[in-house]
N, C-alpha and C positions, 0 to 999 in steps of 0.2 A: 504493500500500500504506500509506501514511502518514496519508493520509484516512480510509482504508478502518479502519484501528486506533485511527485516534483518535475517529472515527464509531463504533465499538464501542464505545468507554469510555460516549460520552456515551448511546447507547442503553440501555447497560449500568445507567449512572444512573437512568435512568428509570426501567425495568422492574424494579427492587431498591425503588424507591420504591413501583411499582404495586401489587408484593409483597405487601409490608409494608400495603398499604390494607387490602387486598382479606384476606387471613386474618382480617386485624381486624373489618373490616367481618361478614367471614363467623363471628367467633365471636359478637359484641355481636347479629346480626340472626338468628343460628343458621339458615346457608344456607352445606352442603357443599357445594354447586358455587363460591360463592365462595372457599373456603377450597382447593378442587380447584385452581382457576387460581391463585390464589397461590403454589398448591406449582409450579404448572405455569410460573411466571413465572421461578421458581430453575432450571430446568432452560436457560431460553432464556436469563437472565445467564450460565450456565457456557457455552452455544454463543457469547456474543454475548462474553467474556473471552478464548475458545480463539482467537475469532477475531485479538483483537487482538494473544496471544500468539502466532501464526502470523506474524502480520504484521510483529512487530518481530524474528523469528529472521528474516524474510526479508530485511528490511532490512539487518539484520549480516551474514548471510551473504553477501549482494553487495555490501555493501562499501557502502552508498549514503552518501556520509560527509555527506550534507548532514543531516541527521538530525544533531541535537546529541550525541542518547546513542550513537547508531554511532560517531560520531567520536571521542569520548571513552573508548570503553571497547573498541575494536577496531580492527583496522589489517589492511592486506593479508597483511601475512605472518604473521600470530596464526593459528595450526591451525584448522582447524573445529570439534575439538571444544572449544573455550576462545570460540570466534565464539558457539557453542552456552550455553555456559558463561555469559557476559557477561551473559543475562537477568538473572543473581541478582548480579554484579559490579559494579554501581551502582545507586544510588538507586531512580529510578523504575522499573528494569524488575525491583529487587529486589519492589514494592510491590508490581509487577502482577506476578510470579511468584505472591506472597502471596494477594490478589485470585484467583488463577488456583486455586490449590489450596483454597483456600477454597470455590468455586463446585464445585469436583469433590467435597470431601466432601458440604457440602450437599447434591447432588442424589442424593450414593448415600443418605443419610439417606433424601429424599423417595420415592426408589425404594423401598428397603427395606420402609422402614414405609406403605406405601401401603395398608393393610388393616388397620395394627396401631398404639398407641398415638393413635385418633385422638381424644382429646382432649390428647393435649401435644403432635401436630404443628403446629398453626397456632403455638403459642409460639414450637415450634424453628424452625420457617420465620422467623416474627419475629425473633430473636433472629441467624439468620446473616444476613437479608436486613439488619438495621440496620448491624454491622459489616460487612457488600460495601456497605450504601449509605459508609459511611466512608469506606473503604479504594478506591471510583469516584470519592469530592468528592474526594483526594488527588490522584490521578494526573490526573483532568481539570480543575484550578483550582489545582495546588500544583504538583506531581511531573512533570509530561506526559514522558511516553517519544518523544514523535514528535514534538516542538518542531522545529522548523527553524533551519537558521544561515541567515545573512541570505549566505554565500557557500558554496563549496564546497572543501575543503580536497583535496590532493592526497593526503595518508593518514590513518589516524588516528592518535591517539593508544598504542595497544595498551592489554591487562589491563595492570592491577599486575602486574609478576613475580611478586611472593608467591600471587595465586592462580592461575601458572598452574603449578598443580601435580593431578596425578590425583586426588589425595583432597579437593581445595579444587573440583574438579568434582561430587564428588558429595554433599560432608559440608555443605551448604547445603540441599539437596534434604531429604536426612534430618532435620536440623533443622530446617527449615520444615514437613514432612509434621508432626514429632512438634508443636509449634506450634501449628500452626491444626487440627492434631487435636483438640486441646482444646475448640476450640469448638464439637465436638458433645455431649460430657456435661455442659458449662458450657447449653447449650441446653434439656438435656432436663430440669437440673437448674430452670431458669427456669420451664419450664413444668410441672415437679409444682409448684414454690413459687403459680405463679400461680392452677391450676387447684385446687389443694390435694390431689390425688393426689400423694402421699409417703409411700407404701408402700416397695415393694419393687420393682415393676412398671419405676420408670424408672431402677433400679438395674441390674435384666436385660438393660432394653434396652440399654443403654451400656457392659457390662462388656467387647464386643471391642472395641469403637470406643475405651473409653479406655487398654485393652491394646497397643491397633494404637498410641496419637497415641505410651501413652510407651515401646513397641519402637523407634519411627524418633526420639522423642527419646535414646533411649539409645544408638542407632546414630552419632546425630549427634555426640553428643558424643565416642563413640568415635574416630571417623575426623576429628573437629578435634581430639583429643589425637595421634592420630597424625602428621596434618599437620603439628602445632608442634612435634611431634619430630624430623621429617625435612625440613621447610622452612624453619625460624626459625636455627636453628642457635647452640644454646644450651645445650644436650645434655637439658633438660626435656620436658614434655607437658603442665605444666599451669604457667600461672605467675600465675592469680587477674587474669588480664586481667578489667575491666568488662563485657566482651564474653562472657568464656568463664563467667565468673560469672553473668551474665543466664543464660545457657544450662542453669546446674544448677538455679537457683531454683525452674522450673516441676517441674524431676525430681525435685526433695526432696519439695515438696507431689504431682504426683502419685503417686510411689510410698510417702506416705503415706495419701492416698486410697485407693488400691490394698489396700490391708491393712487397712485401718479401716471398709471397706465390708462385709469379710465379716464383722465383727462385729456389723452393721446390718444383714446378710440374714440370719443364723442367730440373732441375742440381741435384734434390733430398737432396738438403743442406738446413741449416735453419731451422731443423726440430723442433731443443727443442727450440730456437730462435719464430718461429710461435705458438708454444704451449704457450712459456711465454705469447707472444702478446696477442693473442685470449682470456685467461684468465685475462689479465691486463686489456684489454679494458673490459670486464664484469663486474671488479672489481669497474671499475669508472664508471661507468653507476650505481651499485648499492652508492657508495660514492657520487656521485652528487647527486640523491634522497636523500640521508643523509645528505649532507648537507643545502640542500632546506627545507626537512622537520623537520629538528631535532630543527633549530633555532642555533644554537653554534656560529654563526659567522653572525654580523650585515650586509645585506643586501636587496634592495630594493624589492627583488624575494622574499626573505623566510618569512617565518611561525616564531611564536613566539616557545619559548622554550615549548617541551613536551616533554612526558616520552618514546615517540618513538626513543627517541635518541641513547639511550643505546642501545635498541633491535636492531636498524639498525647497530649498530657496533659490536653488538654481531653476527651479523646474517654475516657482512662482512669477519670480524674475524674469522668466521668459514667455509665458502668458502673458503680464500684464504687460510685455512689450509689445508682444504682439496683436493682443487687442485692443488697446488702447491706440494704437497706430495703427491701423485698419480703421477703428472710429477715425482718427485725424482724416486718415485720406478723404471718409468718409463726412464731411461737415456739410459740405456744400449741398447733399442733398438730403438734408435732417434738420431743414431749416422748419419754423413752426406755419402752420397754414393761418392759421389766427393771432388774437392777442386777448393780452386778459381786461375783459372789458370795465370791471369795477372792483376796487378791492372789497367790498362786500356782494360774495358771490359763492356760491360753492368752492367752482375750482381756488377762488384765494384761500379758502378753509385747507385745501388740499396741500397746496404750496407751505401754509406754513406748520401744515403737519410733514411734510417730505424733509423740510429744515430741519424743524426740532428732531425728527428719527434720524437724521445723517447728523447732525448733532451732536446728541448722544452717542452713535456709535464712535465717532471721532473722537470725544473726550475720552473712553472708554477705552477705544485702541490707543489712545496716547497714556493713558494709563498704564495699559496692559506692558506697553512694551520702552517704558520709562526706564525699568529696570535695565536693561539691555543698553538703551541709551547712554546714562550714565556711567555705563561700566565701560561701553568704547572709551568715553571720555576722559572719567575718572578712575577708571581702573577697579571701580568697585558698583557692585548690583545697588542702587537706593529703593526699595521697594514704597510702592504709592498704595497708602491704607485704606481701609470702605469710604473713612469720611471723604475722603478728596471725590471718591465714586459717587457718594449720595450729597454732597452736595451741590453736584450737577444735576444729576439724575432724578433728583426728587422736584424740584423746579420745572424739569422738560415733561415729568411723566404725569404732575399736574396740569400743565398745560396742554398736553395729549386729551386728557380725559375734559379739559375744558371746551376746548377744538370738536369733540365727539360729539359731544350736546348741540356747541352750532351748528357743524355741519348739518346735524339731521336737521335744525328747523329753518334753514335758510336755502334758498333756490340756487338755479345754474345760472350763470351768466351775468343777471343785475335784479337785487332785488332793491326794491322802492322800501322808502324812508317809513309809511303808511303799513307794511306786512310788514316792515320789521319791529314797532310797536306793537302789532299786533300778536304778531309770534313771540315777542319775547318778555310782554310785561310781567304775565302771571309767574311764569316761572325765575323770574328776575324778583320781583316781591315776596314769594316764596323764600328764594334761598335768602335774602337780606332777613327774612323773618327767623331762618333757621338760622343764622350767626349769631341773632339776641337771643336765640333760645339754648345754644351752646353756651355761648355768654352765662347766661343766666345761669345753669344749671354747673358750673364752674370749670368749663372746659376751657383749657389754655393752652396757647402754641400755635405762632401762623399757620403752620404750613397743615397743622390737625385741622384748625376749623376751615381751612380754605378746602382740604382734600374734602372732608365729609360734605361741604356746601358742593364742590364740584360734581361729586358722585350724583348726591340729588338731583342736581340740576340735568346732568345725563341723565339717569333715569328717568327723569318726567317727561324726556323731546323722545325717548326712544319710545317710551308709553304712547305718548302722543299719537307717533309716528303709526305703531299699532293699529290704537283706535282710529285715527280720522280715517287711515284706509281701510278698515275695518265697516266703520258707519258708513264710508261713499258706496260700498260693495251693494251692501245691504238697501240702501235705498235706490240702486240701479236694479237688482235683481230679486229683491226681497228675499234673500236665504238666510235662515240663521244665523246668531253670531258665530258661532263656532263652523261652521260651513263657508261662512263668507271670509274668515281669517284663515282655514284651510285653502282654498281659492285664491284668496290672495298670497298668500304667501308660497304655493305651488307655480302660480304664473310670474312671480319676481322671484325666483330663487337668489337668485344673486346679491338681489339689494336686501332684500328682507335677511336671509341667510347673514350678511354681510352686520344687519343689527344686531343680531342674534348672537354677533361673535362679540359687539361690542359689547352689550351686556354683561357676557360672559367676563370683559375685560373690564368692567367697572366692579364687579364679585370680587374679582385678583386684585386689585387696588384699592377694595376696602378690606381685603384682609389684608393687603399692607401697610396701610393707614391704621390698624386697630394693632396690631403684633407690633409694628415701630412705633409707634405712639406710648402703651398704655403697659407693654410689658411687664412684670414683676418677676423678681429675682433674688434667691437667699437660698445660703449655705448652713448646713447646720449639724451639729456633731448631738448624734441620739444613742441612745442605751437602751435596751430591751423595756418594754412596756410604755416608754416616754411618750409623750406627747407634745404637738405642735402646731397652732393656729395661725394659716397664711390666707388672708381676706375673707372670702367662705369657705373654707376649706380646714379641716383640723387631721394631721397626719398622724398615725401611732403606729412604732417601730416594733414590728414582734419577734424580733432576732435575725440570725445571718445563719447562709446554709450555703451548701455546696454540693455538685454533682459533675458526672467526666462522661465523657463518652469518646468512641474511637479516636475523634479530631479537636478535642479541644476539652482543656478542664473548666470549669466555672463555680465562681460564687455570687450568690444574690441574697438579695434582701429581701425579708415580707413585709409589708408593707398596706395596713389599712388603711382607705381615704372618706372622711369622712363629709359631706357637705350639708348647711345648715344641721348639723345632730343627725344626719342620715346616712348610714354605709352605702356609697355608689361601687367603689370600687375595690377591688384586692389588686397591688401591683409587686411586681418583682425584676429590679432593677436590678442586672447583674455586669460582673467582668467575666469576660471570656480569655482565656489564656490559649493561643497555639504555640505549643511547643515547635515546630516546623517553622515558622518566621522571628519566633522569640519576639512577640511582643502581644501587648494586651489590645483587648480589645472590649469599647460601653456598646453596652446595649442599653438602651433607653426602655423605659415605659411612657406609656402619656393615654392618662384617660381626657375623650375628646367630647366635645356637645359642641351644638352651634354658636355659642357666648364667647367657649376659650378651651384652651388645651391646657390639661393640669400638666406637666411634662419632668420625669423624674431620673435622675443619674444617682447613681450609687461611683460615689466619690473616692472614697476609702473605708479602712476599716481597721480595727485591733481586738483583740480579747476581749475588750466590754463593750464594746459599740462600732455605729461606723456614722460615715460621714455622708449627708444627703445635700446634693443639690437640688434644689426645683427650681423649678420657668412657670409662671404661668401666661402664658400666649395668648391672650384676645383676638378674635375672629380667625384665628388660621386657617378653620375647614372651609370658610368662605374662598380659600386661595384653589384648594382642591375641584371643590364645586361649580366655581370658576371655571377651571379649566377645563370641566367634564362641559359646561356649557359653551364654551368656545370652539369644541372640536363637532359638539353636533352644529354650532351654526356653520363650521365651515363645509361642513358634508351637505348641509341643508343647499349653500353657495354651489357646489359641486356638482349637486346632482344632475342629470341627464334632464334637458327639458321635459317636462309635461309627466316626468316622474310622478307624481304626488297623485296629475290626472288620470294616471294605468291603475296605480294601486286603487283610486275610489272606484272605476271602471269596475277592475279584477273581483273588489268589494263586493260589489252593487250585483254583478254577474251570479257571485256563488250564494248571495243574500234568495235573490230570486230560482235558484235553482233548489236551494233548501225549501222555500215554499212550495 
């Protein structure tokens, strides 16, 4: 199996090569059958990667520890599904994961449009077959996943404890999918620059594929805030790692892509503006993997220093010359068809949400990569702490969620002085009334009473937005409310969907407003039977215990929680010990409600007692919930037209057939 997968890569090399001839060959000599096997070659790298991916889960899965990365990243008594886990748990088989899902979007590309844009597939075939030929020179001459030891070790090593957690199973997946997602609107965007078709045409075709990369980017990031919640043991979700930082950069550009494109399919403006985007967020999608894999910058995510380093910068270095010059050449005809006619207008809502999210990411990457900075200079890493990040970020990400409310209640193009009084007094009185009533009831702190006024105020224009197209339904057709908000919202998937995410992002913003706001926090040294009152909450310590199994020793605490005089919960907060990495490892507790997360660490211990920390977190499940409601508005965005109307149809059909 080892052969057999490392004979994969290297075929795999070739035929990405062959690829890449043969389109070329087939546009320069205009001969579709060359350009056929071209595309035909991307299907046979994605069989000839599957392979090689089969062949290293078989390898871990049986334990064959002569294999370097088996031995290193899995052991006998590691679960299966962590054995399964380990492709993305080091280095090389993180690359060929990458490589892996790379060959699978491509070849849906190739399938799809097999009939349709075929003058920019030979680009996009180009353009994913050069990063797979990359990302094959890696693993077969850098990375190799099926290296041999020169003996055979009696177990391995095991994962990191830290990923061997449920969400660190899956929150790699997610953010890889959303990743090398990019690389097909980064594709198609190459190939209008090359061909000079930059219209609209490779706008349509890319608008699910770049929906889908930043759904599973947004997923990703979800479930690694979650993870650092419940495995780091710190009582945070976000704490402006290099790593989790990589991770937003490409979400900032593309969900400013995302927004500034419909102002380029409906006003025709935007257009080197969308080009930039499209190519930036590519750009960091491959810079995040660089910085995960290269090691350059100390984080709890990354790899130690390797010789991939260089090649990832070299390889970046070279994308962005080359399509950032191809845009150059390309200006002259990416000029805008219009202009912005009023600054109170939609599109101006758009413009300067595109700003604040480019923004943000630029403060962010100058952040990220300060470190590095300094150390050319001065010879030593100065690392740049949360504060420097949220005191950016908390300002932009208020005025995002400010941005969201107008947007919904203000028109395209020019709205008059007369609808904008009208649209915007109630909910303008409103929030001024909810500031003296913050006020009042003794909440303090700008950026507290301005987030929760903001929130509100969002919520009422998306409500709005709801109802008024809701009522207009109903009095055209007379169908129920709940029929006429099904109806509407199946014939606008896009726009409605499109609320639906907002929402979901005003939830995430009030649990971050409530967890950074209102937090509480205390340490405390307890003794069997003690007692301890933190807000409503009274803790009591019923001693410490201990238990081992194949992979790891542990001790925990028991721990009663009581609220208002009522037992809600029994917790047991423990340390986990692997002997195989010699180091420990918290496990957290956290009993959760929709108000706050009680959130418990077992600190230390001795003979008579041990040491507790607790968190209690305000609104956190809100951040969750959130996110569950963000991925169904994008799918709601996604879906196939008149979806909504097969399902009432399909309904209606088996309703009547049951009678």
């Amino acid at each position: 199996m080892t052969d057999i997968g490392y004979f994969a890569l290297q075929l795999g090399l070739m035929v990405s090569v062959g690829s890449i001839i043969l389109v070329f060959l087939g546009v320069k000599q205009k001969r579709p059958e060359l350009i056929r096997s071209g595309e035909n070659g991307v299907v046979a790298v994605l069989g000839l990667t599957t392979i090689a991916v089969f062949a290293l889960e078989y390898l871990m899965i049986t334990s064959d520890f002569n294999v370097e990365y088996v031995a290193k990243y899995t052991s006998r008594a590691l679960p299966l599904i962590y054995k399964i886990a380990a492709l993305w748990g080091g280095q090389a088989g993180s690359l060929l994961f990458w490589l892996f899902l790379l060959t699978i979007y491509s070849s849906v590309a190739v399938l799809v449009y097999r009939k349709k844009h075929r003058k920019l597939m030979p680009w996009v075939v180009g353009t994913t077959m050069v990063t797979s030929l990359f990302f094959h020179l890696l693993l077969v001459f850098v990375a190799n996943p099926f290296g041999r030891l020169d003996f055979i070790p009696i177990d391995g090593n095991g994962l990191n404890p830290l990923l061997q957690n449920p969400y660190m199973a899956i929150h790699p997946i997610m953010l890889y999918l959303g990743y090398v997602g990019f690389v097909i609107p980064f594709a198609f965007a190459i190939g209008a620059l090359a061909t000079k078709h930059m219209g609209t045409d490779w706008l349509r075709a890319i608008r699910r594929s770049t929906m889908t990369a930043w759904l599973f980017l947004t997923i990703g990031n979800i479930l690694g805030m979650k993870w650092a919640y419940v495995e780091l043991g710190w009582g945070g979700f976000w704490a402006w790692d290099p790593v989790e930082n990589a991770a937003i950069l490409p979400w900032f550009t593309g969900t400013a892509f995302l927004h500034s494109v419909m102002i380029q399919e409906k006003k025709g403006m935007l257009k080197i503006w969308n080009m930039v985007l499209i190519i930036t967020t590519f750009l960091l999608t491959i810079f995040g993997t660089f910085l995960t894999r290269s090691g350059i910058l100390s984080s709890v995510h990354t790899f130690t220093k390797s010789a991939i380093g260089p090649m990832f910068f070299g390889f970046l270095a070279l994308m962005a010359v080359a399509s950032f010059g191809l845009l150059f050449m390309r200006l002259d005809s990416l000029k805008s068809e219009s202009q912005l006619e009023s600054f109170i207008s939609r599109e101006s809502t758009f413009l300067f949400n595109n700003l604040l999210l480019v923004g943000a990411a630029f403060a962010v990457l100058w952040g990220t990569i300060f470190p590095l900075v300094s150390e050319f200079f001065k010879g030593v890493q100065v690392t740049v702490s949360a504060p420097f990040f949220n005191a950016i970020t908390v300002p932009i990400g208020l005025s995002l969620i400010l941005l969201t409310g107008v947007c919904t209640m203000i028109s395209w193009r020019k709205m008059t002085l007369s609808k904008f009084r009208k649209n915007f007094l109630y909910p303008l009185v409103f929030s001024v009334v909810l500031i003296i009533v913050q006020l009042a009831v003794g909440l303090r702190g700008f950026y507290t009473i301005m987030a929760f006024t903001f929130l509100f105020f969002t919520v009422y224009s998306l409500f709005m937005e709801f109802w008024m197209g809701t009522r207009a339904r109903q009095r055209m057709t007379g169908e129920k409310a709940l029929q006429a908000l099904n109806t509407l919202v199946g014939k606008n998937k896009r726009r409605y969907g499109g609320y639906i995410v907002h929402f979901g992002m005003v939830l995430i913003f009030f649990g971050f407003a409530g967890s950074g706001s209102f937090q509480f926090e205390k340490q405390i040294y307890m003794k069997e039977g003690e007692s301890v009152q933190m807000r409503d909450y009274m803790l009591i310590y019923r001693g410490l215990a201990s238990d081992e199994t194949d992979g790891y020793t542990s001790v925990y605490t028991n721990l009663d929680i009581y609220k208002n005089g009522k037992l809600v919960s029994q917790l047991k907060p423990e340390k986990r010990f692997y002997p195989k990495q010699e180091q420990p490892n918290t496990e957290v507790v956290i009993y959760s409600t929709f108000k706050e997360d009680f959130y418990v660490i077992l600190a230390g211990w001795d003979d008579e007692g041990a040491t507790i920390k607790v968190y209690i977190n305000p609104l956190i499940i809100w951040i969750w919930l959130g996110g569950i409601v963000v991925v169904l508005g994008t799918l709601v965005a996604i879906a196939p037209d008149d979806t909504f109307g097969r399902l009432r149809r399909r309904r209606k059909m088996e309703l009547e057939e049951t009678a």
